[in-house]
C-alpha positions in Angstrom: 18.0 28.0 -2.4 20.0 25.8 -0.3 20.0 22.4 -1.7 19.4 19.3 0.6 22.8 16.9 0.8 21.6 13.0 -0.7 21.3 12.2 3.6 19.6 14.9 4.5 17.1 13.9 1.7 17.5 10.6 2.9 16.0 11.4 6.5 13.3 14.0 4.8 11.9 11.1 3.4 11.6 8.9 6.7 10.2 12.5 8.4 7.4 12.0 5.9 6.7 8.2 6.6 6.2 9.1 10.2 9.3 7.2 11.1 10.5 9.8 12.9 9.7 12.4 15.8 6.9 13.8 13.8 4.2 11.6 14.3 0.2 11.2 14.2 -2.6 10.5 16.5 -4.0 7.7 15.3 -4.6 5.1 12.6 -7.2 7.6 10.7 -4.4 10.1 10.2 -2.0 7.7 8.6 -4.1 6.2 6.4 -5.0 9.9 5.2 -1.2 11.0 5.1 -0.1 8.2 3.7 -2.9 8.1 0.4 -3.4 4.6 1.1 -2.2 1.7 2.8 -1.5 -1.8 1.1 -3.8 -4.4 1.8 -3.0 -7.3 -0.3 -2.0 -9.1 2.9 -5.2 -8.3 5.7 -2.3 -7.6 8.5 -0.1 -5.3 6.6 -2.1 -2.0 6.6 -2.4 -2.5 11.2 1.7 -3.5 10.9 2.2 -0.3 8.7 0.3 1.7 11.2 1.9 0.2 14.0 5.2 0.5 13.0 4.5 4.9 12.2 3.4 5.4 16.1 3.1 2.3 18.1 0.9 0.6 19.8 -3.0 1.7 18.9 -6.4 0.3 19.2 -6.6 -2.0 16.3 -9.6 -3.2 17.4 -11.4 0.5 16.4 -9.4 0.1 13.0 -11.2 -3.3 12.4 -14.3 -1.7 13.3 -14.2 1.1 11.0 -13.0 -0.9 8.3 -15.7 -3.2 8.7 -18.4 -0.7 9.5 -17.6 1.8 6.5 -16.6 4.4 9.3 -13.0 6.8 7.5 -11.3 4.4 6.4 -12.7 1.3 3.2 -10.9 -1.5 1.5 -11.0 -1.1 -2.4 -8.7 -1.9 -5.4 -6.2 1.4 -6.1 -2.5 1.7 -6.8 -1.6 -0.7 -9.4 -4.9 -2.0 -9.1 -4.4 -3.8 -5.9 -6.0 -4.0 -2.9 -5.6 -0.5 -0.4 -7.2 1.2 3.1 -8.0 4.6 1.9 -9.2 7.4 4.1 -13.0 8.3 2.5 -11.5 11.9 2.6 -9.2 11.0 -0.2 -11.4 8.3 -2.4 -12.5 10.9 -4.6 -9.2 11.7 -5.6 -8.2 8.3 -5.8 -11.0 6.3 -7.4 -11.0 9.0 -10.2 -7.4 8.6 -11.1 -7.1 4.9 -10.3 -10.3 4.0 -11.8 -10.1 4.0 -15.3 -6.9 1.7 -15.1 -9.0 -0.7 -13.4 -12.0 -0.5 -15.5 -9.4 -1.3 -18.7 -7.5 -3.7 -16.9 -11.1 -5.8 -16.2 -12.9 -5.1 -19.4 -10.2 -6.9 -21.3 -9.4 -9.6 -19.2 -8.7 -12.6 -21.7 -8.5 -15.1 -19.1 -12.0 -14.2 -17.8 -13.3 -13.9 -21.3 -14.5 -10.5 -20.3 -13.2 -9.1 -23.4 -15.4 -11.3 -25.2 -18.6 -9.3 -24.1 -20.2 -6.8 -25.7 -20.7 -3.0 -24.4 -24.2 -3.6 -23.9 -23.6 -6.9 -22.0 -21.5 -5.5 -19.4 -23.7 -2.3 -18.4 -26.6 -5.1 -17.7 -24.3 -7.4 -15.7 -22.9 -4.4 -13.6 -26.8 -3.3 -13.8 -27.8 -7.2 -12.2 -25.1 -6.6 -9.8 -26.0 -3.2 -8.3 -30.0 -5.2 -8.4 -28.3 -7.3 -5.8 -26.4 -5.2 -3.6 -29.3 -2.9 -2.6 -30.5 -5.0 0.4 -26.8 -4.7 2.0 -23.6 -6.9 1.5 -23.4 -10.2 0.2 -20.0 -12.2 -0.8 -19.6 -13.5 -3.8 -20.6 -16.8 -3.2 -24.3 -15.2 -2.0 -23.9 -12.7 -5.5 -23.4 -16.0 -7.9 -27.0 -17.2 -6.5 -29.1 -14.0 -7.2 -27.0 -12.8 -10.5 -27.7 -14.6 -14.2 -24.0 -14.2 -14.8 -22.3 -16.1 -12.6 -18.8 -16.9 -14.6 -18.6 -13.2 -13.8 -19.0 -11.7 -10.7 -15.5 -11.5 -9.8 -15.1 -9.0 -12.6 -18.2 -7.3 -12.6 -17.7 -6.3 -8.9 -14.1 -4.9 -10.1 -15.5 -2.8 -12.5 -18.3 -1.3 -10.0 -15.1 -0.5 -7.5 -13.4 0.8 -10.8 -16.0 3.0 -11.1 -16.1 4.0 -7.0 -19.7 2.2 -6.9 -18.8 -0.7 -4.6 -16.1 -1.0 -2.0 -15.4 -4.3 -0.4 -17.2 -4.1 3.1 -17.6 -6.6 6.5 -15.4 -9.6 7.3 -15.4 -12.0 10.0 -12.6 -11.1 11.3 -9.2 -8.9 10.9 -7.4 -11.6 8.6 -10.1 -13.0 6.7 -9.8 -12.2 2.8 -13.6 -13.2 2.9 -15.2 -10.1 2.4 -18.6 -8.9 1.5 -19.2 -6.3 -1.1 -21.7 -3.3 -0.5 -22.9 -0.5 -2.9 -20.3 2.6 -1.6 -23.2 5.3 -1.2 -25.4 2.8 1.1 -22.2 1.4 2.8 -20.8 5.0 4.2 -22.9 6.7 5.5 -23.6 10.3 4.3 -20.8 9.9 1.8 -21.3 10.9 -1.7 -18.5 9.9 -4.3 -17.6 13.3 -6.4 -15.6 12.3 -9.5 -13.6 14.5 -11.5 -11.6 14.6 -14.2 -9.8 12.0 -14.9 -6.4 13.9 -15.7 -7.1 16.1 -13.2 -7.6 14.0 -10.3 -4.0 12.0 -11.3 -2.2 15.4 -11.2 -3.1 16.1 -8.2 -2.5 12.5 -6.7 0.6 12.7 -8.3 2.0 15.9 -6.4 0.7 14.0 -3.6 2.8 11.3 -4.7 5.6 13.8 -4.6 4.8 15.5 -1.7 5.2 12.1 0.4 7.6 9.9 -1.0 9.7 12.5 -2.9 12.2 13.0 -4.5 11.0 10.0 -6.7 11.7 10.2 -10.5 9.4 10.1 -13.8 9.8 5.9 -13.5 8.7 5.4 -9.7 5.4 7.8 -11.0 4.5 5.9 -14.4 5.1 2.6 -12.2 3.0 3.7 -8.7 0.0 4.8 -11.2 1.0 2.4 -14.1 0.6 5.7 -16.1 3.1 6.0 -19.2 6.2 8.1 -18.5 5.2 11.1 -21.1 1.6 11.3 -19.3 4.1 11.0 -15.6 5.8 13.7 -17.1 3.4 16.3 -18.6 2.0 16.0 -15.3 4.5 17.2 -13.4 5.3 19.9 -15.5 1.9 21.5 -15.3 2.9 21.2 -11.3 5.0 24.2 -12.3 6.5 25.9 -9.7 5.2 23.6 -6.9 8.2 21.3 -8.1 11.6 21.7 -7.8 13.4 19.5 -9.7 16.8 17.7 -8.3 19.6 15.7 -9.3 19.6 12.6 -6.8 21.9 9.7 -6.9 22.2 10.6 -10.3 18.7 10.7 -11.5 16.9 13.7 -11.9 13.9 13.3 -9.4 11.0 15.9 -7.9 9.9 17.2 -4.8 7.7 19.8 -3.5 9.2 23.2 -3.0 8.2 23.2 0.1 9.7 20.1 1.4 12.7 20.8 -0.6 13.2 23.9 2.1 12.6 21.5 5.2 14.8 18.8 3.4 17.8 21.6 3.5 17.2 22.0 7.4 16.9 18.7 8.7 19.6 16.7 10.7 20.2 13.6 11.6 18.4 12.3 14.7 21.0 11.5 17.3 20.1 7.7 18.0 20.4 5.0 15.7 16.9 3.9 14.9 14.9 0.2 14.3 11.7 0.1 12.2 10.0 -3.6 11.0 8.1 -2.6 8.1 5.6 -5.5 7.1 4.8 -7.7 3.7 3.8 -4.9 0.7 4.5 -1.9 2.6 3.2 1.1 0.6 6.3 3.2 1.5 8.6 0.9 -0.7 6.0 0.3 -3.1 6.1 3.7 -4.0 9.4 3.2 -5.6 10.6 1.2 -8.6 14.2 2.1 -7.9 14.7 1.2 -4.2 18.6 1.1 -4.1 18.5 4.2 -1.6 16.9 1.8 0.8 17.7 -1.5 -0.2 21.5 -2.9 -0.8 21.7 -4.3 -4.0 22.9 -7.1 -2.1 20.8 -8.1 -0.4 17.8 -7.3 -3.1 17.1 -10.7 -3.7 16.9 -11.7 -0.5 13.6 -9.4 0.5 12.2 -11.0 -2.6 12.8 -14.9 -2.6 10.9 -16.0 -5.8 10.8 -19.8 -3.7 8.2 -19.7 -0.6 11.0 -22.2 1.0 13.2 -19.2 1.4 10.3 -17.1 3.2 11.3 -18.4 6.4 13.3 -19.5 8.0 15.5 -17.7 5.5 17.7 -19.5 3.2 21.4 -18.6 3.4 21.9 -21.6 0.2 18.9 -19.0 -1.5 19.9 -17.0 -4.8 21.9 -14.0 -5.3 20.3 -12.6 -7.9 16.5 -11.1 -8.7 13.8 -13.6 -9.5 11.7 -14.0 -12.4 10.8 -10.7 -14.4 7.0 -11.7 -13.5 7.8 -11.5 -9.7 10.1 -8.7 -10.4 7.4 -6.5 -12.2 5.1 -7.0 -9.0 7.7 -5.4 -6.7 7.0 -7.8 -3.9 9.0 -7.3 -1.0 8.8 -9.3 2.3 8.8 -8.2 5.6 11.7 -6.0 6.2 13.8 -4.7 9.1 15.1 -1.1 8.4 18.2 0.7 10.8 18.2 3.9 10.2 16.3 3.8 7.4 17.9 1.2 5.6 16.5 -2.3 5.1 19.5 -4.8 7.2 17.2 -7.6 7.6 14.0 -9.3 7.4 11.3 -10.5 9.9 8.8 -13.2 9.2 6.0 -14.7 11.5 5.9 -18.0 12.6 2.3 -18.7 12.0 2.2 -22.5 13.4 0.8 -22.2 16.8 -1.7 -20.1 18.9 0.8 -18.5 19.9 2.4 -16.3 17.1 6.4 -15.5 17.2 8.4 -13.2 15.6 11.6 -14.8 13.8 14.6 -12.3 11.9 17.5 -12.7 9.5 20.2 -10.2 9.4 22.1 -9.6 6.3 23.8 -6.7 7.0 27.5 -6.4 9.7 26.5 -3.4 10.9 22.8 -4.8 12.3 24.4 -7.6 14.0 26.0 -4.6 16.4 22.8 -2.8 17.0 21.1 -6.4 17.9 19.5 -5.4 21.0 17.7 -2.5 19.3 16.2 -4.9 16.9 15.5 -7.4 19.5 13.8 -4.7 21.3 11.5 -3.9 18.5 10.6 -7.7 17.8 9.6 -8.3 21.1 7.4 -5.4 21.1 5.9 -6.8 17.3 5.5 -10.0 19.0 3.6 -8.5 21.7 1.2 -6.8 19.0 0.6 -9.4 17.2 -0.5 -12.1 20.2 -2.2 -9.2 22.6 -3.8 -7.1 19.7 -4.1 -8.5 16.3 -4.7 -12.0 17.4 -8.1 -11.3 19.6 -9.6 -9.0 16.5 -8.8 -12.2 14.1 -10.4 -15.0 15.2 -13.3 -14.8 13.7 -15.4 -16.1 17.4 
């Protein structure tokens, strides 16, 4: 077997992000591809599409969102908020889940831990009482339910358990969602759980089989699993895995893509991408030096909002807090072939929305008109397409 230089590698992994030639139709096909896309900012997951193949009809995105049609907004990966293709929330909810469920029932801050067993099944039991009308936000849930200190958590622990998925906004930005009860929100959809180990093996070779080669740390950190589960995992993956030394780390892909990896060259023009707030493709990573300069690190991850934009050239040199750290925030980001050089911001001020970009990296400042190129054509989606869907009129 012919093995795949660190570049060629390099470029595999962009191939599988879309970034490349090889794209998909539409937003529906991404989403799926992709296992989920981030959606702790409203924006990012239509940015992330856009920047895969283009210009697309956001408007049908919102729609579906809001409508329960493919695609629903739910807590997933490291418990945050994700798009997830219906075709995969099986998968997902049942390996995610449990995390979640833990991660609510012992919330200190929300005294949730003080509760008893009993307790909790007959909030989430008021709570499900409530949804069966339709969708109601929480400040319509804390009227109908007796405990209303909790209904944050309580609808956590029903999306933990794939029960409810958040469901209509007002708009495309608006974090002000309702909740509905998953089997009365999608229609004809019925949630199949399995087993929770075997459902994370199998999202975990299709961890592999997107982002890889990624190592035993970027898997125990994209599922917050621990690195022995990561790694029994993988072996019972057996022969689907083929294991490499990259950078110096010993990290796994699929078999299969280790074959295309081997093949591929390197396209023959340079080429932009703006890759928005949170994007899953980074997130996917703990170690992101094969994308990110260590130079520059600090930079996509300003621990001070004053160094958001415009960016700071007086800002800090060095990673921020280990809180912020642990989160693996990253800000918008402007890749050349496939290599973060930059970052991009919005200026969010005035009706009309503009695109603003810092440069870090010498070799960007030569390939300016590519970039400038690419922010035009950001700007352009943002005040023609995202702006009419996010309104909320």
């Amino acid at each position: 077997m012919t093995e795949p230089t660190p570049e060629q590698v390099h470029w595999n992994q962009l191939r599988k992000q879309h970034l490349l030639e090889e794209k998909v139709l539409n937003c529906y096909e991404v989403a799926k591809a992709q296992l989920g896309l981030h959606s702790t900012d409203y924006w990012t997951p239509y940015f992330s599409v856009w920047a895969r193949i283009g210009d697309f009809d956001a408007k049908k995105m919102f729609d579906s969102i809001n409508s329960g049609e493919k695609l629903v907004r739910t807590h997933a990966f490291r418990t945050t908020l994700h798009i997830i293709h219906i075709d995969n929330l099986s998968m997902i909810i049942s390996a995610t889940g449990p995390a979640l469920y833990k991660a609510c029932r012992n919330d200190k801050f929300a005294k949730v831990d003080q509760l008893s067993d009993r307790e909790i099944e007959k909030m989430l039991s008021h709570m499900r009482d409530a949804l069966q009308d339709g969708p109601l936000q929480t400040s319509q849930l804390k009227r109908i339910v007796p405990d209303k200190a909790h209904v944050r958590s309580a609808l956590l622990m029903l999306m933990a358990r794939g029960e409810v998925v958040r469901a209509k906004a007002s708009h495309a930005r608006s974090n002000l969602t309702s909740y509905a009860l998953l089997d009365k929100w999608v229609s004809g959809f019925k949630l199949k759980l399995v087993d929770e180990q075997e459902a994370t093996t199998k999202l975990i070779r299709g961890h592999v089989g997107r982002f890889g080669p990624v190592s035993v740390d970027d898997i125990a950190w994209w599922l917050r699993l621990t690195k022995t589960a990561a790694k029994r995992a993988i072996q019972s993956l057996g022969d689907d895995i083929t294991t490499i030394s990259h950078r110096d780390r010993e990290c796994y892909m699929l078999t299969s893509d280790h074959e295309i990896a081997s093949a591929i060259e390197r396209p023959e023009e340079d080429m932009v991408w703006f890759l928005p707030y949170e994007d899953h493709f980074l997130k996917a990573f703990i170690d992101r030096t094969d994308f990110i300069s260590e130079d520059i690190h600090a930079r996509l991850s300003p621990a001070n909002r004053r160094h958001y934009w415009p960016s700071n050239r007086d800002a800090p040199r060095v990673m921020p807090s280990k809180a912020l750290a642990a989160t693996g925030e990253v800000r918008p980001s402007i890749w050349l072939n496939g290599r973060v050089v930059g970052r991009w911001e919005m200026d969010d001020l005035g009706e009309q929305k503009s695109i603003v970009i810092s440069l870090y990296m010498r070799d960007a400042r030569v390939h300016h008109e590519s970039i400038e190129q690419i922010r035009s054509e950001l700007e352009d989606f943002v005040n023609q397409t995202l702006l009419p869907i996010s309104t909320g009129k």
